[in-house]
C-alpha positions as CSV (number, residue, x, y, z in Angstrom):
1,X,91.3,70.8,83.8
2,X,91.9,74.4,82.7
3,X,94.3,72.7,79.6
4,X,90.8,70.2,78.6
5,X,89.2,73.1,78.2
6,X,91.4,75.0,76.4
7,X,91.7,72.3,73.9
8,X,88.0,72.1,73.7
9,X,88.4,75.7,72.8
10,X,91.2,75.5,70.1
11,X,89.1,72.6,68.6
12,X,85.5,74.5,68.6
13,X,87.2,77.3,66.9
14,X,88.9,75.2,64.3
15,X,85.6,73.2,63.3
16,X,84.0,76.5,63.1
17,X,86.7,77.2,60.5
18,X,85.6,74.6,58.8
19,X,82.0,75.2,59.2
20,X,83.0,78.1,57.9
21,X,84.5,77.4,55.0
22,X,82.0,74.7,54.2
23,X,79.3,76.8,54.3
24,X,81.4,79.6,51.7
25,X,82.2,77.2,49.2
26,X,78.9,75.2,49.0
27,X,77.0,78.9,48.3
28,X,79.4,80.4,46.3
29,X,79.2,76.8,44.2
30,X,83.2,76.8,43.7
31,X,83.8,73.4,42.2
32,X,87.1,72.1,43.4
33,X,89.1,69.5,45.0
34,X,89.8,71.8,48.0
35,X,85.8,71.9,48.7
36,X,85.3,67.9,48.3
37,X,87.8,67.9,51.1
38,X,86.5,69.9,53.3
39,X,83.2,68.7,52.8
40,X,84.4,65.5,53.7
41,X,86.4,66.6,57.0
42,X,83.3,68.8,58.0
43,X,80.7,65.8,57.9
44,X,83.1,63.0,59.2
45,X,84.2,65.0,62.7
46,X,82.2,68.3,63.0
47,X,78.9,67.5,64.1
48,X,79.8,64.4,66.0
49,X,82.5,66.7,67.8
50,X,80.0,69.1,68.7
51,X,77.9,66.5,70.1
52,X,80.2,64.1,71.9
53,X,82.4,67.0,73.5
54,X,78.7,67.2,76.4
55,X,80.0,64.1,77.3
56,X,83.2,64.3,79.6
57,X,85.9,61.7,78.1
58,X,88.9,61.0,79.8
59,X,90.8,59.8,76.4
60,X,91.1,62.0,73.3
61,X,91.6,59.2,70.8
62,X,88.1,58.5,72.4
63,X,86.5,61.3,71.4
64,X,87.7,61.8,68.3
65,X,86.5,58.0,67.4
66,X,83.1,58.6,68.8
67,X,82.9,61.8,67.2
68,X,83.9,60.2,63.9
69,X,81.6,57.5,64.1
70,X,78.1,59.5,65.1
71,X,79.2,62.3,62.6
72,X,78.9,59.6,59.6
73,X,75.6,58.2,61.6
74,X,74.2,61.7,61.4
75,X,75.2,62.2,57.8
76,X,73.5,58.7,56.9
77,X,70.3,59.8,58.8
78,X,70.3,63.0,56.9
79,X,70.9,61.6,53.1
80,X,67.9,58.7,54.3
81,X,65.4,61.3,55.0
82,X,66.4,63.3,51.9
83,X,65.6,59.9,50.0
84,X,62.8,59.5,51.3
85,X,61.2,62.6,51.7
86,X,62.0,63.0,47.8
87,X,63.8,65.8,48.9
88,X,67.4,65.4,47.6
89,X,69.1,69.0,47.9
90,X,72.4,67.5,49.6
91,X,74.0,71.0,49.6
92,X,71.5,72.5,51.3
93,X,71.5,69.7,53.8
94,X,75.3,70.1,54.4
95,X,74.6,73.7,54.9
96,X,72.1,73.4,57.4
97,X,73.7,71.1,59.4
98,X,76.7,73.4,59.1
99,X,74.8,75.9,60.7
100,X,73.5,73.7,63.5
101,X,76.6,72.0,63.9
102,X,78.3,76.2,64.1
103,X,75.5,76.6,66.9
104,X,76.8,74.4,68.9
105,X,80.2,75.0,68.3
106,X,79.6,78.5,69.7
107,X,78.5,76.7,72.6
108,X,81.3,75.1,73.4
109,X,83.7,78.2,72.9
110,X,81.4,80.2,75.5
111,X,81.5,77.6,78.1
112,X,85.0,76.4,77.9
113,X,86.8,80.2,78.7
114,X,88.9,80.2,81.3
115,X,87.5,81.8,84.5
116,X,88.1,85.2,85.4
117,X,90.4,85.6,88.3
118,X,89.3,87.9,90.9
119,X,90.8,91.8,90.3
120,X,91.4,90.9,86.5
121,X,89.7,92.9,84.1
């Protein structure tokens, strides 16, 4: 149990990372492969992470898959409401859900440290 979470931990912190660095090279408006990339890891695992680690999975190849597949679902939702809301500012949309996907990232870092043990400090 206490290893689950603190590989729920590692991972939070490491999306967040991304997030992150998402969120920094879409407003500074660097143009470079590096940002394509992580553009691409952030939308294809970070939000479906975020959601999918509520659910308790016993497999991690599970998780990962799910979180895969409903990150790209979310992404598709996104870009069809910026279609048809004549809205299409996909940065901005990336950013936003960068910072609700970081939100619940945060989450997931609170509630996954270890316990304290009694007398620690």
């Amino acid at each position: 149990m206490l290893e689950q979470l603190r590989n729920r931990r590692i991972t939070a912190y490491c999306l967040l990372a991304v997030c992150f660095l998402t969120v920094v090279l879409i407003l500074t408006n660097l143009t470079t492969p590096l940002r394509t990339l992580l553009v691409l890891v952030f939308v294809c695992t970070a939000p479906g992470w975020a959601l999918i680690s509520y659910v308790n999975v016993r497999h991690v190849s599970v998780t990962w898959i799910s979180a895969v597949g409903l990150s790209v679902s979310i992404s598709l939702v996104l870009a069809q409401m910026l279609v048809l809301t004549h809205a299409w500012h996909p940065e901005a949309a990336v950013v936003g859900m960068a910072f609700a996907t970081a939100a619940l990232l945060v989450h997931h870092v609170l509630r996954s440290k270890p316990p304290r043990q009694a007398g620690a400090r």
